[in-house]
Legacy VTK file of the C-alpha trace (Angstrom):
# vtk DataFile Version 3.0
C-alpha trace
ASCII
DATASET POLYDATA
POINTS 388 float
-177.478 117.212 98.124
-179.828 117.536 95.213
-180.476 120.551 92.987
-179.742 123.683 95.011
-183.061 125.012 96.185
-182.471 128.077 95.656
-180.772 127.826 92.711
-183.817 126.024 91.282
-185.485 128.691 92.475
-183.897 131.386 90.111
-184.794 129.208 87.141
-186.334 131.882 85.475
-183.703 134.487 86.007
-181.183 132.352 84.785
-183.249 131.779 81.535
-183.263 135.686 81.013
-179.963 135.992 81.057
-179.035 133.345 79.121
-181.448 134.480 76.471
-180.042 137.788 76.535
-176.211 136.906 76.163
-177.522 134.761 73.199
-179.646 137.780 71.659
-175.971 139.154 71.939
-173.315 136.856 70.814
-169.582 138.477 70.896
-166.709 136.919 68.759
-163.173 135.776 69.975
-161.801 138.364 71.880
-164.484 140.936 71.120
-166.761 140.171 73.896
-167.122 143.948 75.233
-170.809 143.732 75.994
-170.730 139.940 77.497
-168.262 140.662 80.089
-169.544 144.150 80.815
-173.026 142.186 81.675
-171.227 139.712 83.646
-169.032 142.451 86.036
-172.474 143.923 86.177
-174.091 141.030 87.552
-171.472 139.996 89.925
-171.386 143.257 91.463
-175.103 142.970 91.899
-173.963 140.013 94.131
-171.721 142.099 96.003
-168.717 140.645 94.610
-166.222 143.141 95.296
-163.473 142.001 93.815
-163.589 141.976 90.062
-160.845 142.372 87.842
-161.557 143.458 84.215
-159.538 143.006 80.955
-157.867 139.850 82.091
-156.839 138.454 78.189
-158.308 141.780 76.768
-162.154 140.956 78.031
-161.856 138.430 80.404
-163.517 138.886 84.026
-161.925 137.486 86.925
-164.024 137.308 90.582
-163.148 136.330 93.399
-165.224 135.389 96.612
-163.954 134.998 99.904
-165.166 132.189 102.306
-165.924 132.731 105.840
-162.374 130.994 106.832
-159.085 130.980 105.491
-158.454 127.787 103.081
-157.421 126.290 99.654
-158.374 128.326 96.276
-160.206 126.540 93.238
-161.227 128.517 90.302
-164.577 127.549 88.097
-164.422 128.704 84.198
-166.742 129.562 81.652
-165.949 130.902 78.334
-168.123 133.660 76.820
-167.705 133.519 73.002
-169.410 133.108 70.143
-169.289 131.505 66.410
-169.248 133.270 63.519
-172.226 132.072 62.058
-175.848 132.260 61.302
-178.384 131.958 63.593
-181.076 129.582 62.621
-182.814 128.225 65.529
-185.990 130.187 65.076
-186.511 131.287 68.777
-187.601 134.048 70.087
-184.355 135.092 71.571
-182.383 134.536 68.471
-179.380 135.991 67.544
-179.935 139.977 66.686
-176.150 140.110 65.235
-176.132 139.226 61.714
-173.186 136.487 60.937
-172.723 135.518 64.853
-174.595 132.662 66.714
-174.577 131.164 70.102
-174.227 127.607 68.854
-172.237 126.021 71.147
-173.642 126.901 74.401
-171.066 129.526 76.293
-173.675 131.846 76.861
-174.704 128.613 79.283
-171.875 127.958 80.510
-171.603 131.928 81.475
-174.791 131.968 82.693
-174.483 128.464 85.138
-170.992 129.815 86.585
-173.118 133.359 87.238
-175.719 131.089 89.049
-173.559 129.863 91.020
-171.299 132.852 91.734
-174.715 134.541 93.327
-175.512 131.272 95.380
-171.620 131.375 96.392
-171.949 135.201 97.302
-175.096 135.407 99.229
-174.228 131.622 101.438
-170.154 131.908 101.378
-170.298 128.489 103.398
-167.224 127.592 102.254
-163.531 127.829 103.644
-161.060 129.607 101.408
-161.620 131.072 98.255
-163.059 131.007 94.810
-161.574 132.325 91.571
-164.355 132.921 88.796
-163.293 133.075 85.465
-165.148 134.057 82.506
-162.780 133.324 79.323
-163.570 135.284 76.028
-162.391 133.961 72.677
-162.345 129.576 72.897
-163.661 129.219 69.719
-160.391 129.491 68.383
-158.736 132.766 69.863
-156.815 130.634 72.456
-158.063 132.673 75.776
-157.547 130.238 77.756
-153.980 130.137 76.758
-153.918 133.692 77.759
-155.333 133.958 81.142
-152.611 131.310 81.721
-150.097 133.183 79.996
-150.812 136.382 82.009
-150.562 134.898 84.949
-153.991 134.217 86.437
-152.983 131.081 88.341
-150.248 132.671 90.241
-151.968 136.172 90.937
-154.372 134.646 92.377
-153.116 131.252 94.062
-155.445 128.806 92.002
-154.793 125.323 93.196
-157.302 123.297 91.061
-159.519 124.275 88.141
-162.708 123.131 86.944
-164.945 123.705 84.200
-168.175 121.966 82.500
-169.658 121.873 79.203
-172.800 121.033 77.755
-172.936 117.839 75.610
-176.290 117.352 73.147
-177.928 113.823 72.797
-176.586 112.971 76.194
-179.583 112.690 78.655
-180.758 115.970 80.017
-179.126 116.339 83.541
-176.602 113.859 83.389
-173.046 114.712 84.102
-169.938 112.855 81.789
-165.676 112.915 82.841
-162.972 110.514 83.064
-159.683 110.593 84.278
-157.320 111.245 81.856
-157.308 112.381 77.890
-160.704 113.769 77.271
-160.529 116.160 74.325
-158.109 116.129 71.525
-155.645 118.071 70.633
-155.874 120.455 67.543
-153.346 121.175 64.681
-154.319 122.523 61.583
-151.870 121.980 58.356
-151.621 123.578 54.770
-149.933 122.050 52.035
-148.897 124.679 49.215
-147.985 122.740 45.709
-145.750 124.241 43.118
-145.690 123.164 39.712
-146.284 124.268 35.962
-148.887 125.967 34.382
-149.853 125.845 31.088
-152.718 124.444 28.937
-155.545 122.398 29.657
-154.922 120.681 26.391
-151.484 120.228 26.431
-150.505 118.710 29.966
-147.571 117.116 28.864
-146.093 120.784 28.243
-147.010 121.888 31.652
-146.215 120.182 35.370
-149.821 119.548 36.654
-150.078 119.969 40.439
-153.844 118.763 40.375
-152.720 114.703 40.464
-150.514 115.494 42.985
-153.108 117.129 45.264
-155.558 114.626 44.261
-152.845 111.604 45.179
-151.759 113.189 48.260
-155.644 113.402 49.699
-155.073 109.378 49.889
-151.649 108.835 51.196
-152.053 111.010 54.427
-154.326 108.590 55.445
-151.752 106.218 55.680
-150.760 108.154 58.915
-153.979 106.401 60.407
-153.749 102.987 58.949
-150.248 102.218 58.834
-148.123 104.738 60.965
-150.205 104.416 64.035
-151.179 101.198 66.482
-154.921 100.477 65.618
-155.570 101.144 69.651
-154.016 104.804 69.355
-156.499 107.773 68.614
-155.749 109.875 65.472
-157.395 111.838 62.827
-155.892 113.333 60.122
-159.230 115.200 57.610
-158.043 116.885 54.596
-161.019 119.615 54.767
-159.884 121.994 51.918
-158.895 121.594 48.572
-158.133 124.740 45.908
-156.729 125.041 42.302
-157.813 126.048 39.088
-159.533 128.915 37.516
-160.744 127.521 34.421
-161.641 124.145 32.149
-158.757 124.594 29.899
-155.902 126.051 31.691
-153.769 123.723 34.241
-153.041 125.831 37.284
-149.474 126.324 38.572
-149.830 125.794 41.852
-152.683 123.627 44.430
-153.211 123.631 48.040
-154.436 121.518 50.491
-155.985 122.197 54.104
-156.937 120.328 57.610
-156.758 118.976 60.695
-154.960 116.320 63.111
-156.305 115.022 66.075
-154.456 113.165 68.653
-154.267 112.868 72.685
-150.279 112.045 73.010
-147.182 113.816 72.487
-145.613 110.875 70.396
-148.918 110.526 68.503
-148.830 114.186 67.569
-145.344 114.453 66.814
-145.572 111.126 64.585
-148.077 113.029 63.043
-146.875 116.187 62.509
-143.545 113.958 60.944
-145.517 111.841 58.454
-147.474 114.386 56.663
-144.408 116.489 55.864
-142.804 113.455 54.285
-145.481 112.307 52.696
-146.386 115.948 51.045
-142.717 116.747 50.455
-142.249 112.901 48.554
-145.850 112.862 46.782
-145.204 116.440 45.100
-142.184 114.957 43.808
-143.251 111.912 42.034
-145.339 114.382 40.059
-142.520 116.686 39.245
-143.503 119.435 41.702
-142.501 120.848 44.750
-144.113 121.119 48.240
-144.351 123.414 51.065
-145.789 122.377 54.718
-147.548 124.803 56.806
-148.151 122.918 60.210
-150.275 125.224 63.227
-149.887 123.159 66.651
-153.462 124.559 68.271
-154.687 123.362 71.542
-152.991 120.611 73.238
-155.186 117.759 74.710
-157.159 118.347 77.123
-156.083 115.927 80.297
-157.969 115.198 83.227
-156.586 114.690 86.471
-157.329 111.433 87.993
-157.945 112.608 91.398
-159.927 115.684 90.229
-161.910 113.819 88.112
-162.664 111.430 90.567
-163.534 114.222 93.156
-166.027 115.910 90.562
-167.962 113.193 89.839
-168.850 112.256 93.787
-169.846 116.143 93.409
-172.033 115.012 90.586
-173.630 111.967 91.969
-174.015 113.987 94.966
-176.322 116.447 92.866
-178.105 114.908 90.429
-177.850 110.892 91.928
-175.749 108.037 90.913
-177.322 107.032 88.279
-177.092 110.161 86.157
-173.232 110.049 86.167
-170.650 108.671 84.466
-166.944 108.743 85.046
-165.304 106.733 82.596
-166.935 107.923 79.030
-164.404 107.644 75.738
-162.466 110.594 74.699
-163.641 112.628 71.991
-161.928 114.290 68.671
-163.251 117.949 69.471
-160.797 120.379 71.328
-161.088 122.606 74.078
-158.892 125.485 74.952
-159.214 124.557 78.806
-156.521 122.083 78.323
-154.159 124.944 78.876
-155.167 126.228 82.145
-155.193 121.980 83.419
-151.535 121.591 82.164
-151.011 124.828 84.763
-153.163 123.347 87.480
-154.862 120.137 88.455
-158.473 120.084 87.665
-160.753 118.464 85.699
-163.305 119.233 82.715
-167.298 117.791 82.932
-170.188 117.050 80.232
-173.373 118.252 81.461
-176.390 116.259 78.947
-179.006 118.830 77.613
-181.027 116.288 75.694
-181.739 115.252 72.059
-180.719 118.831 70.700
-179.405 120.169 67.274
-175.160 119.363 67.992
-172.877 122.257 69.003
-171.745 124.278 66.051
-175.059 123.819 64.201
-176.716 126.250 63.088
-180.622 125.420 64.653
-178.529 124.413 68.200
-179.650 126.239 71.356
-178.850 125.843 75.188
-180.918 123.702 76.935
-182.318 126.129 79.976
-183.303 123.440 81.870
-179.701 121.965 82.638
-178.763 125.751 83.753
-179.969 125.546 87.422
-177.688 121.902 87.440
-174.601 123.039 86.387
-174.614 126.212 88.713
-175.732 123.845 91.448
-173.139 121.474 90.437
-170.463 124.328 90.411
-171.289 125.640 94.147
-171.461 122.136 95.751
-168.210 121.328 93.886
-167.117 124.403 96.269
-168.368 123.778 99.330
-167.384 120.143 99.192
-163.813 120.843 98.253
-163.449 123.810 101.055
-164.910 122.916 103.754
-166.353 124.540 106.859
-164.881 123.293 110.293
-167.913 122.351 112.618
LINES 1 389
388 0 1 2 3 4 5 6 7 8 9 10 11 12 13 14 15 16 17 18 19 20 21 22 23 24 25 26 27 28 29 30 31 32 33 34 35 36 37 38 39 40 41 42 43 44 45 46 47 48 49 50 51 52 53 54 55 56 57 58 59 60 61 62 63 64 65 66 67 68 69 70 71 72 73 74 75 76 77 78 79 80 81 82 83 84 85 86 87 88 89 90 91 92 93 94 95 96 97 98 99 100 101 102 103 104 105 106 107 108 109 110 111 112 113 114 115 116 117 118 119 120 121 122 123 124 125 126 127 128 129 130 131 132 133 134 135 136 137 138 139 140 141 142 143 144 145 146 147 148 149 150 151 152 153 154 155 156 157 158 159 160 161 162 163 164 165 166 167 168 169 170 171 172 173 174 175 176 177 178 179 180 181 182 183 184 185 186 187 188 189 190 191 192 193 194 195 196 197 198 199 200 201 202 203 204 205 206 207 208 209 210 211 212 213 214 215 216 217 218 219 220 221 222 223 224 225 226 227 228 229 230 231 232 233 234 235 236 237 238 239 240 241 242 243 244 245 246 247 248 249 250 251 252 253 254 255 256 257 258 259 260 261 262 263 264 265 266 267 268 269 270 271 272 273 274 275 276 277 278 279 280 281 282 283 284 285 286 287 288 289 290 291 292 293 294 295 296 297 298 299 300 301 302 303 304 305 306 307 308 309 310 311 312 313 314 315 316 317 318 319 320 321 322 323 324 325 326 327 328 329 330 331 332 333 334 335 336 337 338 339 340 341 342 343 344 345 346 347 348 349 350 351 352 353 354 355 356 357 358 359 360 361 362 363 364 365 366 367 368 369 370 371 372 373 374 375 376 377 378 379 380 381 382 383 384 385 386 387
């Protein structure tokens, strides 16, 4: 079971609407035009049940089977970044600030390929919940949909969703069982001390050492809190005080992130850097507050899931495009909530030697479009089955 024939087939159609969601890019929440394009489209496929405004601008589909049987649900989020544009195509961004750089206008566009092959065959038994997730990049949608209830409404029993992955080959398809995406906590370290001035320090309680000391002893977390085999990161990404050369500010703050994949890891974590903020400010006389923001958990595979997917792949695009046992990776991915609901499992699909995600020259790949909706449909015919 290659590439979908007539999936292939719609190649070009698929490229026009990818190119026009990215002409189009929608932040967070905010994507009013992106999902009125998609409940457009899947009506076109005569889709008749559509449900709108799931998680403010989320569109959930559903397509029966010709028999009764399980329910899976596909995702794709829809979102944007707020950023510039810089790829120099012809279907550029037309939305000053916002940019398609990490490929959900793909992703929306394969699950719509699919949806039409999954409408017009329906040689499947059972059903198929579609559903296109607004605001990823950070808004949490996933959470959402789980939060309102998606799984239940609509008796989801497994969940599945792909991204694309740049410098992987074009084509080939990347899971594992288990941890594949880290989790994502962001932290903000607010230090009191004295001002006064610049040339008379010892009449003021400088919080700038302490900042600048503090940078240095959360990385103790990694190297000496945590087993060398264990996966953390903790990046101190912002740093802010002063106004001027002569006057020693009162206060300092620092800013960042902390990766992990387990619960202990992120709790140890989470532990550390409050100790070490709270005790650092004090050997410089000062005072420190911890803001800690638990984001998205890690994104777990299921073994079984993840096992099933791949044969899907290697089914599609051959064995030796596949891979089911790649490392896990720092990023995050809000899809991690709707697999601690359900069993499912998340997927790489390579789109070549491309600008990375998040940069501002990256650009979907239009070529890996007709595999990832072909991958999507046979995932759904192979997991409900027709009786002969």
């Amino acid at each position: 079971m290659p590439v979908i024939n007539s999936i292939a087939a719609e190649a070009d159609t698929l490229t026009e609407w990818r190119r026009h969601l990215h002409r189009h890019p929608e932040l967070l929440f905010d994507c009013v035009k992106t999902a009125a394009f998609v409940s457009e489209k899947l009506r076109s496929f005569g889709i008749s049940e559509i449900h709108e405004g799931v998680a403010q601008t989320g569109v959930v589909a559903v397509i029966e089977g010709r028999a009764p049987g399980r329910t899976i649900a596909l995702r794709a989020d829809m979102d944007a970044l707020p950023m510039e544009d810089l790829s120099g195509t012809e279907h550029a961004s037309t939305v000053p600030g916002m940019a398609h750089t990490c490929g959900h206008d793909g992703h929306t566009t394969m699950l719509l390929g699919a949806a039409k092959y999954l409408a017009e065959t329906r040689n499947f038994a059972g059903r198929v919940v579609l559903l296109f997730q607004p605001a990823e990049e950070g808004g949490g949608g996933g959470k959402v949909m789980v939060e309102e209830g998606v799984m239940d409404r609509f008796g989801v029993e497994e969940v599945y969703g792909i991204h694309n992955s740049p410098g992987e080959p074009e084509g080939h398809i990347l899971t594992a069982p288990g941890p594949l995406m880290a989790s994502a906590d962001e932290f903000r370290i607010e230090i009191a001390g004295q001002g006064g001035h610049g040339a008379e320090p010892h009449m003021s309680t400088d919080p700038v050492p302490a900042a600048a000391a503090m940078v240095g002893a959360l990385q103790t977390i990694v190297s000496r809190n945590v087993s060398a085999i264990d996966r953390l990161v903790v990046s101190v990404t912002e740093i802010h005080a002063g106004t001027a050369h002569n006057i020693i500010p009162g206060t300092a703050w620092l800013g960042g992130t902390v990766r992990s994949f387990s619960p202990e890891t992120r709790d140890l974590a989470e532990r550390r850097l409050r100790e070490i903020a709270e005790a650092q400010s004090a050997v410089y006389g000062c005072t420190a507050q911890v803001i800690y923001d638990r984001g998205y958990p890690p994104t777990v595979n299921h073994a079984a899931q993840a096992a099933f997917a791949a044969e899907v792949a290697r089914a599609v695009v051959g064995d030796d495009k596949v891979r089911d046992d790649i490392d896990p990776i720092m990023p995050a991915e809000d899809f991690s909530y709707m697999l601690e609901a359900r069993p499912g499992a998340y997927l790489f699909l390579g789109q070549g030697d491309t600008p990375n995600c998040h940069h501002p020259k990256y650009d979907f790949n239009d070529a890996i479009a007709p595999v990832g909706a072909s991958f999507f449909a046979r995932l759904v015919e192979t997991a409900l089955p027709l009786k002969s």
